[in-house]
C-alpha positions as CSV (number, residue, x, y, z in Angstrom):
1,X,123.1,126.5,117.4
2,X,120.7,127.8,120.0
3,X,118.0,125.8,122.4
4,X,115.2,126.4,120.1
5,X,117.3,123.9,117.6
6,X,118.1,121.7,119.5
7,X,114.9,121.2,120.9
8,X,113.6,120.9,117.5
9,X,116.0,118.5,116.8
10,X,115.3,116.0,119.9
11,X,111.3,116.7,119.1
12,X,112.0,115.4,115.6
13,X,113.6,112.7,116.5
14,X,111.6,111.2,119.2
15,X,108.8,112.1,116.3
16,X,110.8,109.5,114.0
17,X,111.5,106.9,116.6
18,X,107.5,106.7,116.5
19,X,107.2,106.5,113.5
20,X,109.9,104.1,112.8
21,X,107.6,101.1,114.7
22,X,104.1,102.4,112.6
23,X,104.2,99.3,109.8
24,X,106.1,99.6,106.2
25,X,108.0,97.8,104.1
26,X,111.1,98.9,106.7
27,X,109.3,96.9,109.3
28,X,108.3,94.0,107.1
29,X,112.1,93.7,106.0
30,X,113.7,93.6,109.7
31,X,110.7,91.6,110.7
32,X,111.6,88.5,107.9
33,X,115.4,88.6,108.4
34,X,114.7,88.5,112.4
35,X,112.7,85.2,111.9
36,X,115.4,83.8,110.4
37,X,116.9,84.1,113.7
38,X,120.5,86.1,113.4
39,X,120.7,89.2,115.1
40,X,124.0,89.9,113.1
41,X,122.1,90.0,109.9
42,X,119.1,92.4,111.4
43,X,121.8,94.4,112.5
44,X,123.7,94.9,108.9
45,X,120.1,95.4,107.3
46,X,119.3,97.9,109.8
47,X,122.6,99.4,108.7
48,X,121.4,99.8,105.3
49,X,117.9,101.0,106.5
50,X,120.0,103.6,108.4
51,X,121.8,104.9,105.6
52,X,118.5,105.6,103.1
53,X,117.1,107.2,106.4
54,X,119.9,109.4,107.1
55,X,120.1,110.2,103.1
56,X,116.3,111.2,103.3
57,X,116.4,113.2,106.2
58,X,119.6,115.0,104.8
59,X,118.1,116.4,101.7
60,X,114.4,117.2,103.6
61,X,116.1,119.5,106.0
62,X,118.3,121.5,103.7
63,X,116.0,122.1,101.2
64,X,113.7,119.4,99.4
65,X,110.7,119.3,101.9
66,X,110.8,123.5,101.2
67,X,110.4,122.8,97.8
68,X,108.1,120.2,97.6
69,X,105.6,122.5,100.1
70,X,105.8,125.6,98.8
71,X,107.1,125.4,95.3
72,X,105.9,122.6,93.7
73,X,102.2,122.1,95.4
74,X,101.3,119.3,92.7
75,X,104.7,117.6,93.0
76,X,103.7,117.1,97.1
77,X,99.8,116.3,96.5
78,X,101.3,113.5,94.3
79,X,103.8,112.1,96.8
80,X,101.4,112.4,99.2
81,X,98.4,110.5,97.5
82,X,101.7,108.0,96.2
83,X,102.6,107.3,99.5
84,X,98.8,107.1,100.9
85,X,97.7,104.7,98.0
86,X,100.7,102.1,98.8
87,X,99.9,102.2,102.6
88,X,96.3,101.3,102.2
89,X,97.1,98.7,99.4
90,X,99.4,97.1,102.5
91,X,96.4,97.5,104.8
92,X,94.1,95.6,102.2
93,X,96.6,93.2,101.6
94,X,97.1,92.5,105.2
95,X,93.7,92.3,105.6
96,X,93.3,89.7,102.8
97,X,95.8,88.0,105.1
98,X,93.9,87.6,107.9
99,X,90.9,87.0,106.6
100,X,91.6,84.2,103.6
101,X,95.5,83.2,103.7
102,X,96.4,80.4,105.8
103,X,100.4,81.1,104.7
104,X,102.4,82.7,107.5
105,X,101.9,86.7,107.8
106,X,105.3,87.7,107.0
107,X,107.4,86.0,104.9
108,X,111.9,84.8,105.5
109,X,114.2,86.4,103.7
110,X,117.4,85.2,103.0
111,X,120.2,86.4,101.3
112,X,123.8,85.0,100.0
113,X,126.2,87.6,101.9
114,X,126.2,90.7,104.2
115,X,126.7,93.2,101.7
116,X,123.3,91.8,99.9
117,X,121.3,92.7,103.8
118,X,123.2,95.9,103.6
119,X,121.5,96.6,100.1
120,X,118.4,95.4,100.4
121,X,117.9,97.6,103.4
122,X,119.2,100.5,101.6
123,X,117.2,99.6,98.7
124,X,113.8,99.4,100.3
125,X,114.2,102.2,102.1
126,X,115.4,104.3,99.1
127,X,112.1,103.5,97.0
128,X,110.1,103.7,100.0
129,X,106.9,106.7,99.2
130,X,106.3,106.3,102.5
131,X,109.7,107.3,103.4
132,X,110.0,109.9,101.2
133,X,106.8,111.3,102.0
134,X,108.0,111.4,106.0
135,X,110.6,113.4,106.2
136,X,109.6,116.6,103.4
137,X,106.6,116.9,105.8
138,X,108.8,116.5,108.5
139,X,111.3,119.1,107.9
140,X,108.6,121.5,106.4
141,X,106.5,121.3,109.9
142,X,109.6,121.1,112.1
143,X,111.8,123.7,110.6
144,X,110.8,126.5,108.5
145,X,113.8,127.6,106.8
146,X,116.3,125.0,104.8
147,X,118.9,124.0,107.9
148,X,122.6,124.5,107.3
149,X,125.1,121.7,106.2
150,X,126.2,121.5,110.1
151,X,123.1,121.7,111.3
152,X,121.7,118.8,108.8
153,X,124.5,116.7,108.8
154,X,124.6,116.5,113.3
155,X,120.2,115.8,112.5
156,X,120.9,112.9,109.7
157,X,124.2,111.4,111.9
158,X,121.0,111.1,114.8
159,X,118.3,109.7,112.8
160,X,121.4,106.9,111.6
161,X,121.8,106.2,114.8
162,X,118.4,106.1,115.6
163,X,117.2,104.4,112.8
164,X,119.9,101.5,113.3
165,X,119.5,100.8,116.4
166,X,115.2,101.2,116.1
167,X,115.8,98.2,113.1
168,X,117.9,96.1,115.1
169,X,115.8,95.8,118.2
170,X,112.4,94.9,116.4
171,X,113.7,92.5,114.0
172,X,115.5,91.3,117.8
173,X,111.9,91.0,118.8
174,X,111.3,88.6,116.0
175,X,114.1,86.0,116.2
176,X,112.6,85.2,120.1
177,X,110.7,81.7,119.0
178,X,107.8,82.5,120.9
179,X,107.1,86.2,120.1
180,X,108.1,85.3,116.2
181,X,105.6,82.0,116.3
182,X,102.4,84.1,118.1
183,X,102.9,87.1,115.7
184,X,103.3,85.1,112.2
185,X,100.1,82.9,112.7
186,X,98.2,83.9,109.8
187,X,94.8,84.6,112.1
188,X,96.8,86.3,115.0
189,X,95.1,89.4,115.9
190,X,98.4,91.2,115.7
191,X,98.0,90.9,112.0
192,X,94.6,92.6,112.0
193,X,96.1,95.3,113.7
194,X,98.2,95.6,111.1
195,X,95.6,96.0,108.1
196,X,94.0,98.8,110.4
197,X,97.5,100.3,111.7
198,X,98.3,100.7,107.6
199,X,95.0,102.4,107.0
200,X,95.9,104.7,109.9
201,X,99.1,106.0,108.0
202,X,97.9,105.9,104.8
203,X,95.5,108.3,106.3
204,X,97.9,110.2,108.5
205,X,99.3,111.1,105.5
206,X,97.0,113.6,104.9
207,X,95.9,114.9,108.4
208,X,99.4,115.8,109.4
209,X,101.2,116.6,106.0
């Protein structure tokens, strides 16, 4: 494993840890178990999160992101225009939020055990286009040829990592009362910047992939 990897590597991760704090449904989840106010049970979402991350991230650089890019151009235009519609529905919706809803902007969640957080953040990530959509463009811009099992498996054990700890410090953010109470008011400016942070990916989508 030579420089040039790893410097691809550290690039694509510090791209992801970015990306990880742009909104999604990721976001929203960690966000509405942090209100709740246990940082044990952001943590074992974030765990969850984690995983679908790492699993993502696994099959993009060994292969799937090649495939989607270069053999199957009408598969990625539809994952792409999939992941870019859902991202501006969000923005609308957020949008509708500020503007008409008086309800708070993101919503607890609560669930009967751990292993429930665990799936739920496994689960959201797993059927997340946005997700998806991510990490083939990802490993198509960062790395040009499909990596090797070592050299995917040290990539997806970082972006875990990452991903965990990423999770587990903003749904932190949100069971601090005050933060929490200033960023749920339904006419918070924070939840315009949202709708418009949402339009911005949906259209990132197709400027950088």
């Amino acid at each position: 494993m030579d420089l040039h990897f790893w410097f691809s590597l550290i690039t694509a991760w510090g791209i992801f840890c970015l990306a990880v704090w742009l909104p999604g449904p990721n976001t929203f989840l960690a966000a509405s178990i942090g209100i709740k106010g246990s940082i044990q049970k952001v943590f074992v979402t974030s765990l969850g999160i984690a995983v679908g991350s790492s699993f993502w991230c696994f099959l993009a650089t060994t292969g799937i992101s090649i495939l989607f890019s270069q053999n199957i151009g009408l598969g990625f235009v539809f994952l792409k225009i999939l992941a870019s519609v859902y991202m501006i529905y969000l923005s609308y919706q957020s949008l509708r939020q500020y503007l008409y809803s008086q309800d708070d902007f993101i919503k607890n969640r609560e669930f009967s055990s751990n292993k429930e957080y665990f799936l739920k953040g496994l689960f959201i990530t797993m059927t997340n286009p946005k997700a998806f959509a991510f990490w083939s463009a990802l490993g198509a811009l960062k790395f040009q040829d499909p990596l090797s099992f070592n050299q995917a498996a040290i990539f997806s054990l970082g972006t875990y990592i990452l991903s965990a700890l990423s999770y587990t410090l903003m749904g932190y953010v949100f069971t601090i009362g005050n933060i929490s109470s200033y960023l749920n008011k339904p006419k918070s400016l924070v939840n315009l910047i949202f709708a418009l942070l949402f339009l911005f990916v949906g259209i990132e989508i197709w400027i950088l992939t």
